[in-house]
C-alpha positions in Angstrom: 45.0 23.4 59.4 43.5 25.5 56.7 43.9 25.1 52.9 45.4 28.9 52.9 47.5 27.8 55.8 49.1 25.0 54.2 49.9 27.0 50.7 51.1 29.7 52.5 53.6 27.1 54.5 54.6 25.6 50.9 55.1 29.0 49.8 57.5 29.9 52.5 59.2 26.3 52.1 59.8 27.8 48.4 61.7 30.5 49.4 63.6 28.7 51.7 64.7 26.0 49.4 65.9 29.1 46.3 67.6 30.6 49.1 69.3 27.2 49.8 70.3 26.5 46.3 71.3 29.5 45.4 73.4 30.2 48.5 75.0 27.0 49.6 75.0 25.0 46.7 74.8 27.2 43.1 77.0 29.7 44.9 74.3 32.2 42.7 75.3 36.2 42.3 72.5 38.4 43.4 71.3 39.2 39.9 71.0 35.8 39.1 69.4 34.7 42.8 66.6 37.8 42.5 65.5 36.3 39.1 65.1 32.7 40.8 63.1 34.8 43.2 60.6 36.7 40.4 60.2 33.2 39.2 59.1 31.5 42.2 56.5 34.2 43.1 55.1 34.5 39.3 55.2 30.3 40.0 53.1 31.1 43.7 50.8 34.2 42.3 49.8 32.3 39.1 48.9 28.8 41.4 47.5 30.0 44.5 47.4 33.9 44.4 47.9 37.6 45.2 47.9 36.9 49.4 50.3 33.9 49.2 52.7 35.6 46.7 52.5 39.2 48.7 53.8 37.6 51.7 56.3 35.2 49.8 57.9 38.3 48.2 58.6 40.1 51.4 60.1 36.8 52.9 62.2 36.9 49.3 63.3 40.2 49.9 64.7 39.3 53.4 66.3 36.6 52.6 68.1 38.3 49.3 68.9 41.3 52.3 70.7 38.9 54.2 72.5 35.8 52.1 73.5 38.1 48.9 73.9 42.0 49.8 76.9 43.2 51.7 77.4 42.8 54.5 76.1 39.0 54.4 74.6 37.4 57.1 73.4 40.7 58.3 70.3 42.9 57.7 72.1 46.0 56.7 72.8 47.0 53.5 76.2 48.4 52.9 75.8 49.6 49.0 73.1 52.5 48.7 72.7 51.0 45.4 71.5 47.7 46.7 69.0 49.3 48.5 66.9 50.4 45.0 67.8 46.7 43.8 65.8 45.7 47.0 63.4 47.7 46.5 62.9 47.1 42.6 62.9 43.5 43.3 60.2 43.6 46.2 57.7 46.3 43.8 58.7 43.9 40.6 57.0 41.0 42.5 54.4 42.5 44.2 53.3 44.0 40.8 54.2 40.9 38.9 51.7 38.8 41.4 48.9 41.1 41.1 48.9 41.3 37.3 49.2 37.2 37.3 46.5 37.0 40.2 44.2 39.4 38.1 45.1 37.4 34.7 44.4 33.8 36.7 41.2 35.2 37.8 40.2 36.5 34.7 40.3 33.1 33.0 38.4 31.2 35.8 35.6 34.0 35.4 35.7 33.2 31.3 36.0 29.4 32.0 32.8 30.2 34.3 30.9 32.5 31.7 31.8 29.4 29.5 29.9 27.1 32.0 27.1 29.4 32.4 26.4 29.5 28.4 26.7 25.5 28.0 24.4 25.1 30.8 22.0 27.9 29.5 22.4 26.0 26.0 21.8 22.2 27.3 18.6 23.6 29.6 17.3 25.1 26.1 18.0 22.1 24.0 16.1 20.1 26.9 13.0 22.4 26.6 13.3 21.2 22.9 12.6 17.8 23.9 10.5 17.7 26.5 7.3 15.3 25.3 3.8 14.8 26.4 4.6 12.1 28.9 4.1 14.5 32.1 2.7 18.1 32.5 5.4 20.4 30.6 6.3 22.5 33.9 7.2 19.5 36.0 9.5 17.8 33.5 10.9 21.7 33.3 11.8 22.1 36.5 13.5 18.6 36.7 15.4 19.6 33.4 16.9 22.8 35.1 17.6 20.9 38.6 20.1 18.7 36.6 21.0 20.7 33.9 22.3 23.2 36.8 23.1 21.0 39.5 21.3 22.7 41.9 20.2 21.1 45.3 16.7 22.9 44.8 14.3 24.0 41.6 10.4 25.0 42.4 8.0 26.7 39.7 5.1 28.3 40.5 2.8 28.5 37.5 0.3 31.5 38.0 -1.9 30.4 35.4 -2.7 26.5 36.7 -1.5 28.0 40.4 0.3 24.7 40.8 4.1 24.2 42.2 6.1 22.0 40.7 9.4 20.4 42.5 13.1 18.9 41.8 16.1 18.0 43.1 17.4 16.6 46.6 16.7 19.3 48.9 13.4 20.6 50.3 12.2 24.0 49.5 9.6 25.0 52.1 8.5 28.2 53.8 8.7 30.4 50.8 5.6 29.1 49.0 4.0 33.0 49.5 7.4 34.7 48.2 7.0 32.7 44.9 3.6 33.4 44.7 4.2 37.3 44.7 7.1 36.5 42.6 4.5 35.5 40.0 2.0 38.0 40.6 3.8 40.7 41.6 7.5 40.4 40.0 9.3 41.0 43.6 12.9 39.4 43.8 13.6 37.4 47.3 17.3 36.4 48.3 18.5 33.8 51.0 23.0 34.0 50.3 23.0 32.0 53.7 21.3 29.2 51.6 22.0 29.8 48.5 18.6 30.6 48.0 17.2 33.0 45.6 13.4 33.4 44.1 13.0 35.4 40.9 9.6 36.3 38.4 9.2 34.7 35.3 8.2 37.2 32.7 6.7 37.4 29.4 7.4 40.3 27.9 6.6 42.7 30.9 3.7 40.6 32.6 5.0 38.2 35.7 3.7 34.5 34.2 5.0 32.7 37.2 8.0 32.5 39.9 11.2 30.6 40.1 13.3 28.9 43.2 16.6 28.0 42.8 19.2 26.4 45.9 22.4 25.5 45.9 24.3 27.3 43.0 25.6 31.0 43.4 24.8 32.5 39.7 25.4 36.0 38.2 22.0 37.9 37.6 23.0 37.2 33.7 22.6 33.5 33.9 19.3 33.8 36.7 18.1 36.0 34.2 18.7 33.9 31.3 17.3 30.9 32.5 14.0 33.1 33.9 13.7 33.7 30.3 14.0 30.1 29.0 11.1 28.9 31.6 9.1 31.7 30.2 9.9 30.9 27.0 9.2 27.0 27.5 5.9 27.5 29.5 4.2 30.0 26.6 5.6 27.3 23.6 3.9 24.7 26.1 0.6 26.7 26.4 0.4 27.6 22.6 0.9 23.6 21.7 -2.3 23.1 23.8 -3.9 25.9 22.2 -2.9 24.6 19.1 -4.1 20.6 20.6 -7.4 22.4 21.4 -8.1 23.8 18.2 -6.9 20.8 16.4 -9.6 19.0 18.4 -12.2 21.2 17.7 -11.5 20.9 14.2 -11.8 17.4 13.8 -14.7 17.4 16.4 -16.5 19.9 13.8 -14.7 17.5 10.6 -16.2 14.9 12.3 -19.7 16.2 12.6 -20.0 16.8 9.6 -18.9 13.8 7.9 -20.8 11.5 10.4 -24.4 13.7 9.1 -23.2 13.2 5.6 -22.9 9.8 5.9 -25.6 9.6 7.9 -27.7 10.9 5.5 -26.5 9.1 2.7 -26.9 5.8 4.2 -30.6 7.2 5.2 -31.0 7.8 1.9 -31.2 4.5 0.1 -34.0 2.6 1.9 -35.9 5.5 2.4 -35.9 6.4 -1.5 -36.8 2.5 -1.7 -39.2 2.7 0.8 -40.5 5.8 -1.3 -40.8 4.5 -4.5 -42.9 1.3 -3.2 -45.2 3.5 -1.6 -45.7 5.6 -4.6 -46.4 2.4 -7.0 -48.7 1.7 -5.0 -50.8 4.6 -4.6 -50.2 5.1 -8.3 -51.5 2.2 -9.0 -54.1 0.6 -6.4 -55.6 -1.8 -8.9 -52.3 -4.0 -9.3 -52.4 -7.6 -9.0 -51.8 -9.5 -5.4 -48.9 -11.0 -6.2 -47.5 -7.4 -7.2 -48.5 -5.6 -4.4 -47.0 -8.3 -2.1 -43.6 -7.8 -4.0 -43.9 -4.6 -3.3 -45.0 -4.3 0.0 -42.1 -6.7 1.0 -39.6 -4.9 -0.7 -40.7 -1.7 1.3 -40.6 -4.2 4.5 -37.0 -5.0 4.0 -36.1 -1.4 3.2 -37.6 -0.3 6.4 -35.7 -3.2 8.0 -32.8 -2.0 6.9 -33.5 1.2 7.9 -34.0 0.6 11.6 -30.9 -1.4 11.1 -28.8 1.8 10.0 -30.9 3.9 13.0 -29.0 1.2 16.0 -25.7 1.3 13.8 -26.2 5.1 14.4 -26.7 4.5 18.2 -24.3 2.6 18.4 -21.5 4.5 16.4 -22.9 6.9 19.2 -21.7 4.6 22.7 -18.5 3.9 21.1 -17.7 8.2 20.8 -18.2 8.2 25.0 -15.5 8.3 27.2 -16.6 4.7 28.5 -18.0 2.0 26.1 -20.6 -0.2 28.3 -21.0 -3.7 26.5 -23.8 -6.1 26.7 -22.3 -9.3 26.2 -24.3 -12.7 25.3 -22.8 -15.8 24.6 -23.2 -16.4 21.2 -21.1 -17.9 18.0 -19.2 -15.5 16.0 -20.0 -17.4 12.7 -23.4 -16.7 12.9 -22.9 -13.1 13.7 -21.0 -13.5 10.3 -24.1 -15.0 8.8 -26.2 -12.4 10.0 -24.0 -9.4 8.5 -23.6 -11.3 4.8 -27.6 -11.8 4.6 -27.9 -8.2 6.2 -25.8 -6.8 3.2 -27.1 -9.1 0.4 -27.7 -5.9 -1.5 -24.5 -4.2 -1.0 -23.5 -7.4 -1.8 -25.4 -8.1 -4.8 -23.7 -10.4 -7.3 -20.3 -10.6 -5.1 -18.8 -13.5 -4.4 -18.3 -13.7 -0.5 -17.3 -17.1 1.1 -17.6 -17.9 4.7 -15.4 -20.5 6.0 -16.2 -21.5 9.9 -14.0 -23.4 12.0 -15.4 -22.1 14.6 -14.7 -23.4 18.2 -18.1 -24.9 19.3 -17.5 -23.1 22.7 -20.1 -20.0 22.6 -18.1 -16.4 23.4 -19.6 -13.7 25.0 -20.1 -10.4 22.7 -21.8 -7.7 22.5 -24.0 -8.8 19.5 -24.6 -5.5 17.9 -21.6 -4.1 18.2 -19.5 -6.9 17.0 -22.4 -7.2 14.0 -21.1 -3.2 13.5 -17.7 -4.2 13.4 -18.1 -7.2 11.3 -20.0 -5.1 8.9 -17.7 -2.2 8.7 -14.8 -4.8 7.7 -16.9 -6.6 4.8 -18.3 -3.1 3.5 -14.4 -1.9 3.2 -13.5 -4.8 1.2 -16.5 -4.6 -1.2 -15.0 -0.5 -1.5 -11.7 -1.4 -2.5 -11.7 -4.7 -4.3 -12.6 -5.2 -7.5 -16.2 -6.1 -8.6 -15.2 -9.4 -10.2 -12.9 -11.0 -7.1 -14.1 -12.9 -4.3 -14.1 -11.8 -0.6 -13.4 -14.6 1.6 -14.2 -14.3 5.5 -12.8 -17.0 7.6 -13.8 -17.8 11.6 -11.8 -20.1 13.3 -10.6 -20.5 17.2 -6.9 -19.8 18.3 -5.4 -20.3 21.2 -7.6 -19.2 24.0 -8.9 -16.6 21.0 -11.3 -16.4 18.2 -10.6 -14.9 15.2 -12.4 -13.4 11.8 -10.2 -13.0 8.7 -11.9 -10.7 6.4 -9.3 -11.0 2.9 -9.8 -8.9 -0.5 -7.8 -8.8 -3.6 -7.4 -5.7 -4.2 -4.8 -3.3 -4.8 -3.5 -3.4 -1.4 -2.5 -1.0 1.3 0.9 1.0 0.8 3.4 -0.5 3.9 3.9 3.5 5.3 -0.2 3.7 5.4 -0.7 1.0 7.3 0.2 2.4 10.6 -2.1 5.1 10.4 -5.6 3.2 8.9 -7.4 2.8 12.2 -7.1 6.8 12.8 -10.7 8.2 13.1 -11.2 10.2 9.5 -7.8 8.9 8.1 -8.4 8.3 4.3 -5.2 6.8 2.2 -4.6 10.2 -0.6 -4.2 7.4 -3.3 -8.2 6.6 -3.0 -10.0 9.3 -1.0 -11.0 10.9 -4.4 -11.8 7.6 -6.4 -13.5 5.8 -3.4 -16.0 7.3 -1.6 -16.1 6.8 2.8 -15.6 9.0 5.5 -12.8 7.5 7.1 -14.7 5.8 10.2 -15.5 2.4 9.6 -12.0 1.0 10.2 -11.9 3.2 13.2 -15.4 1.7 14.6 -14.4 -1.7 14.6 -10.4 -1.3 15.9 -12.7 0.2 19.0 -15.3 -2.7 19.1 -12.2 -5.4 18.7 -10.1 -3.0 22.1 -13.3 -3.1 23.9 -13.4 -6.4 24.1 -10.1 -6.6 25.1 -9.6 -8.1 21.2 -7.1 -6.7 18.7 -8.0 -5.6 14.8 -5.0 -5.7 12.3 -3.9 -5.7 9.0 -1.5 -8.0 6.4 -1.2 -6.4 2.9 0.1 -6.7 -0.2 -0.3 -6.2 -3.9 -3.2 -8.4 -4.5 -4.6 -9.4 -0.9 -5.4 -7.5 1.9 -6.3 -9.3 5.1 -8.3 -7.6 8.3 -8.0 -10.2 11.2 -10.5 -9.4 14.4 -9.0 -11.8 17.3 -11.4 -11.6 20.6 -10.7 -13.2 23.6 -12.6 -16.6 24.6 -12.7 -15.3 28.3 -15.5 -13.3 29.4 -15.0 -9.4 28.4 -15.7 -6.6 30.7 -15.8 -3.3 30.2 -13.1 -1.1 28.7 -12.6 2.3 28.4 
């Protein structure tokens, strides 16, 4: 039995049960009995509708006829007069159920106009928040599946020419129908499943096409959410514009700061180099023991200079998309030892202590990277400690690790910097005019510590700043 069926019964059942009341046990006049009736119809019109209350109101109107007009028990009407009350009462009800019908579906289509306009608002807010975990169009089109409830979302993107998919239904054998959706704006509709395909727009130009199953929706609320998507997919495209140029930027910031440090570090040995040369030449008639002195100054300079030259190359392999070690097994504490006498005149008159407790177990390293790394910690603690304060380095073995501590007392790092140190050209605003760097050294070596499948962090405070390298005692491999 039908839903209408079974209101319609009830409905009848209503009328019966007035008629009984007011007949057999209120003993009701007719005036009294025909506003019982009104009631129960405005009661049936307002709950189930206009069909249900038509047909209750002629069922009224017989039973009135016969129980409460002269001659009772018959369906003949003895007072002309009662035939306009009849009359009255049947056009009072009918009218009375269609103006309560109308008003009751008035305030489901407001209650659904409500819907539509929460949903439209939730599917906008989600756009909002959509992050950079997935491409932007599939987390989209998952979005508006459960935003909506519908059983079937698909976007085709023109641009990428890719379709992206959601909800619990399949959506096949309209792939060309969205395609000329988004190249040609054409509007395809499936009522016998719920199926409709629309064109995503930006301003007047079709940017892609749009699916939807399972929800009937008023061309308002397709619209508005065809308007969304387009608005989503263009704030998606220019944050990857704006990604791009960013990149570029830094790319170009970066070039320019790796020459001019480049050059700078080129500098020093060369003008060394240089002035050797030239007190020489000015001068060929100097003692041995001169010329020697300065032959082996202009030695170490050029020493130093090939030293800068594989830094350089190797500042170079860690700026690929792959970094390919070379490991040899080797201690750590000499690599230390190496770097210290390698800087002695960075260093100069700095105090910098070396404490090894060292596993004697040899690890396997890339040697001239992890002297890179090494060197870029030591160099940043000679930058921002004070002259007259030692530097302490300390090597000593873990658990299944080995670790360099490389501790300053400077002025330390400020806690909400820390975080952000081992960006590539990230400078702290509080020294990047005092000291002078180009932001890459910490950089270099958190990379040389991940590539070996190590870890580089930091422990500061006023007064002592600690950089700890920790490397593996396993074999390392190759990471990208």
């Amino acid at each position: 039995m039908g839903r209408r069926t079974l209101r319609l019964s009830a409905s009848l059942a209503g009328v019966a049960l007035v008629t009984y009341a007011g007949f057999r046990l209120l003993a009701l006049n007719a005036t009294t009995q025909g506003f019982a009736y009104l009631l129960l119809i405005l009661i049936i019109a307002s709950g189930w509708g206009f069909f249900e209350a038509s047909i209750s109101s002629i069922a009224a109107s017989l039973a009135f006829n016969f129980y409460f007009f002269e001659p009772i028990g018959t369906f003949t009407i003895a007072d002309p007069r009662n035939w306009a009350a009849l009359f009255t009462f049947l056009a009072t009800s009918l009218i009375a159920s269609r103006l309560s019908t109308e008003a009751k579906e008035r305030a489901l289509e407001a209650l659904a106009r409500q819907q539509d306009l929460e949903r439209l608002y939730t599917f906008s807010r989600a756009i909002l928040l959509i992050d950079n975990s997935e491409p932007f169009p599939k987390q989209l089109v998952h979005k508006l599946a459960d935003v909506f409830e519908l059983g079937s979302a698909v976007l085709y993107d023109r641009r990428s020419e890719e379709f992206y998919r959601a909800g619990p239904l399949e959506f096949e054998g309209l792939d060309e129908q969205l395609r000329d959706a988004a190249l040609q704006g054409t509007v395809f509709a499936d009522p016998e499943h719920n199926r409709v395909i629309t064109a995503v727009r930006l301003g007047s130009e079709p940017i892609a096409g749009l699916a939807l199953q399972g929800m009937r929706m008023p061309d308002a609320v397709l619209q508005g959410i065809a308007n969304l998507v387009a608005i989503g997919l263009e704030r998606a495209r220019a944050q990857d514009l704006a990604s791009q140029i960013e990149a570029a930027r830094q790319s170009e910031k970066l070039r320019a700061t790796l020459i001019d440090a480049m050059a700078h570090e080129f500098k020093t040995p060369l003008t060394s180099i240089k002035a050797a040369t030239t007190a020489l030449l000015a001068d060929p008639n100097r003692s041995l023991e001169s010329r020697t002195e300065t032959i082996k100054i202009a030695d170490e300079e050029a020493e130093h200079l090939t030293e800068l030259i594989d830094n350089a190359v190797d500042m170079a392999r860690l700026d690929t998309a792959e970094i390919h070690l070379q490991p040899e097994p080797g201690h750590i504490a000499e690599l230390v030892n190496q770097v210290v006498a390698s800087m002695r005149q960075r260093i100069e008159d700095r105090r910098v202590t070396v404490q090894n407790d060292e596993s004697p177990v040899a690890i396997a390293v890339d040697h001239n990277l992890m002297k890179l790394a090494i060197k870029q910690l030591l160099d940043n603690a000679l930058k921002y400690s004070p002259p007259d304060v030692p530097i302490d380095i300390h090597v000593y073995a873990g658990a299944g690790s080995v670790s360099i501590d490389v501790t300053d007392h400077g002025p330390g790092i400020p806690t909400q910097e820390q975080n952000r140190i081992f960006d590539r050209l990230y400078r702290s605003p509080s020294v990047q005019h005092q000291v002078t760097g180009s932001g890459l050294g910490l950089n270099i070596a958190h990379n040389i510590a991940r590539a070996h499948h190590g870890d580089l962090t930091v422990a500061s405070r006023p007064g002592e700043t600690t950089f700890r390298l920790t490397l593996p005692l396993e074999p390392t491999g190759v990471r990208s």
